[in-house]
N, C-alpha and C positions, 0 to 999 in steps of 0.2 A: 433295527436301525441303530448305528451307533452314532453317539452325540458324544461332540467335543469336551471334553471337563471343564467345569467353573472352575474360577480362584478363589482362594480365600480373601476375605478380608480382613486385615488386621490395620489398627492405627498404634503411631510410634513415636516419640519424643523423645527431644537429644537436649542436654545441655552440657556445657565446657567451661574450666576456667585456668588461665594461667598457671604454672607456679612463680610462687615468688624470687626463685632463683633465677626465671629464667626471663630473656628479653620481649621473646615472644613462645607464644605457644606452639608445641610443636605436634598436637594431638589435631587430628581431621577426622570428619564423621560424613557420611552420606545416609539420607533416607529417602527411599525411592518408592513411592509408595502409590496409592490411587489420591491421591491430595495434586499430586503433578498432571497434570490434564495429559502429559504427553505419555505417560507412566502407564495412566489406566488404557489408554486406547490399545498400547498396543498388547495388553492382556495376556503377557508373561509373567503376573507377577508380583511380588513386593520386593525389594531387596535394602538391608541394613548391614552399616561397615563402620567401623570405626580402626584408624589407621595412625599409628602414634610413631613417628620420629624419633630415631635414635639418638638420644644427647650426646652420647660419642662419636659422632659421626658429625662432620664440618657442616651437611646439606641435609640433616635428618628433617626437619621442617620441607623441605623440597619434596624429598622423597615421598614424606607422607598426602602430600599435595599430588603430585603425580599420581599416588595410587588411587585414591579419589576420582582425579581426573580421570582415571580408563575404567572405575566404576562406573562413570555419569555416561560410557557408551555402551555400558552390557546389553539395554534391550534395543537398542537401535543398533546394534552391530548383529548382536545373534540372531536369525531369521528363529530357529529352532532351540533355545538353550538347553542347554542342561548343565548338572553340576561341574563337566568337564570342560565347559567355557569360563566360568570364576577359574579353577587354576590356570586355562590358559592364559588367562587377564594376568594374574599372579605371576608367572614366568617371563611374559613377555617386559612385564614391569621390573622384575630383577635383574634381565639383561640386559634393558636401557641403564640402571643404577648402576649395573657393572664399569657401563661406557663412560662414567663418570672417576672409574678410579676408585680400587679394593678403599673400600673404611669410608668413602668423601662422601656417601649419601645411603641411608637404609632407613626401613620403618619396618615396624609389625603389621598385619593386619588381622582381624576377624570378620568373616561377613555371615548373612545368615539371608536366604534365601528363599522365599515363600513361594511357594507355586504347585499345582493340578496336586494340591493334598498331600505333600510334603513339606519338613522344612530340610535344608541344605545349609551345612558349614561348609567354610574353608577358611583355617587358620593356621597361621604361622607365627610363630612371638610368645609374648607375654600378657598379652592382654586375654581377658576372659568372655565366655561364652554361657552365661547358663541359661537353663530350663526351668520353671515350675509348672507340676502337673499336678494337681489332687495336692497342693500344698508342700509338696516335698520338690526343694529347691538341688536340681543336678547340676555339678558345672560339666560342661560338652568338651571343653576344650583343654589339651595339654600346659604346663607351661616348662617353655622350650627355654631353661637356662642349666650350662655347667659353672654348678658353686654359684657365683656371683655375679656371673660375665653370663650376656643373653648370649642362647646355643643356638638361633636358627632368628632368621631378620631375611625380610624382603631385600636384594641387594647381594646374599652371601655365594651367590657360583652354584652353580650345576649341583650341588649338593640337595639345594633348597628340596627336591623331589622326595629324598629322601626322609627331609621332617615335615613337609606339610600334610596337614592334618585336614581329613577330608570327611563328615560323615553327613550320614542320613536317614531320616524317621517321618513317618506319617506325622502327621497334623493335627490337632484335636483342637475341637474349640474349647477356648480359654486356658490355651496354655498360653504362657507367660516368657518374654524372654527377657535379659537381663544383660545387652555387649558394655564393658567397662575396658579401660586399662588400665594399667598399672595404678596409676597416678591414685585409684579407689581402692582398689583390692590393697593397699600397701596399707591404709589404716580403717577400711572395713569390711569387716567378714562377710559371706556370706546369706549368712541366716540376720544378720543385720541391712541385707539391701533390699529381702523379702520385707522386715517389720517397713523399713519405709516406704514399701510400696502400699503394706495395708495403712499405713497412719497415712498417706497420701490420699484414701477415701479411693483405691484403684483407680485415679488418674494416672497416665502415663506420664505426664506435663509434672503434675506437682511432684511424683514420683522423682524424675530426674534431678529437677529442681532440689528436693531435701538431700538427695545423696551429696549433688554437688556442695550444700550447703555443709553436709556432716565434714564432709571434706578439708572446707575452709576450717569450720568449728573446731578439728581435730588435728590443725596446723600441718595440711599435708605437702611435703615439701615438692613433687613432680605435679606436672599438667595433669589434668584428671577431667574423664569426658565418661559419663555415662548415657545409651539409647535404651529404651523400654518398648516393649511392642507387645501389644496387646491384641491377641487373635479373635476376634469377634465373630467370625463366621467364616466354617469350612462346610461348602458342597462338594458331592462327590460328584461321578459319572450319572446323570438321570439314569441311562440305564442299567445301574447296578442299583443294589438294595438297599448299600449302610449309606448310612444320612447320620448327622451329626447333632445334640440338641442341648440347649444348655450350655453353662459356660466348661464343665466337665464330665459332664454322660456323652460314653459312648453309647450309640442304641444301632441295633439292625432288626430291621423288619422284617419279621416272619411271616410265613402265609397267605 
């Protein structure tokens, strides 16, 4: 008899804060998680995004709003998802931004998508993507600039196909993810947003919270919004064998 797969459960925390150059913030985030009563029922799923506004662009705050907004319909539009509904969501939102006139509204996004024992990206931009697994901190995601000028934004034409950035990996408990934009990666590293996850005591909450603080501390001149998502529990198919234990053993039963 075959049985439908469980989801994973992971929990996630987001914080954001202005820059001081700018009037309003022009970074947006979404976490769609099992905390949403309507999120868990319909058992597609986790999904985290964060979507940052192009300051050269007149409606970059819109934009990034917009894209948010046709996040908040992913599991209530897709009967079936899969990763190739995130770009359609992505496409569809570049050529609404289009209708608005080349340069007058764009944003980046990254999203990352938890589901039946995968995770799933789909990024476009400059904002980042990482992983920590067994302590070693991957970043997943490209960053789409020529020289100095972003090379690839939500908004740019029939092109977009050709730079967004699509991948996918199994799941393991207690991997770690890490979406930021710019506004953090521009004055911290890395291997510096893993230490303040552990001086955070692995909360995902205090976690975001010191990054954005480091932020401020280190006079960071763009909006800056970091999400943490913390994978606590991946089942597989009951009728298969691998099962998952601990925050990092893989284990498969034999015999």
């Amino acid at each position: 008899m075959r049985h439908a797969p469980t989801l994973p459960y992971a929990t996630g925390a987001a914080a954001t804060r202005r820059s001081p150059r700018h009037a309003e913030n022009e970074d947006q985030h979404r976490i769609l998680d099992a905390n949403h009563l309507a999120v868990a029922a319909f058992r597609k799923g986790a999904l985290f995004a964060v979507a940052d506004g192009v300051s050269t662009s007149r409606r970059g705050r819109y934009a990034a709003e917009l894209m948010c907004s046709r996040i908040d319909t992913f599991f209530d539009r897709f009967q079936a998802p899969r990763v190739e509904s995130l770009t359609q969501l992505v496409n569809e939102v570049d050529w609404e931004l289009r209708g608005l006139g080349h340069g007058q509204a764009a944003c980046t996004v990254s999203m990352l998508w938890l589901a039946y024992g995968m995770a799933n990206v789909v990024h476009v931009g400059d904002s980042q993507l990482y992983r920590v697994r067994h302590g070693d901190c991957t970043r997943l995601t490209e960053t789409h600039r020529g020289g100095r000028s972003l090379g690839a934004y939500v908004g740019m034409g029939p092109q977009i196909a050709d730079v967004m950035q699509v991948w996918q990996e199994p799941l393991f408990v207690g991997d770690l993810f890490l979406l930021v934009t710019d506004g953090v990666t521009e004055v911290i590293r890395p291997e510096e947003l893993l230490d303040l996850w552990w001086t955070g005591g692995g909360s995902p909450q205090r976690a975001v919270q010191s990054i954005i603080a480091e932020v401020n501390r280190r006079g960071g001149q763009d909006d800056a919004t970091a999400i943490v998502v913390d994978v606590l529990a991946v089942e597989s198919d009951p009728a298969d064998e691998t099962t998952f234990s601990g925050r990092t053993d893989f284990v498969r039963k034999r015999g």
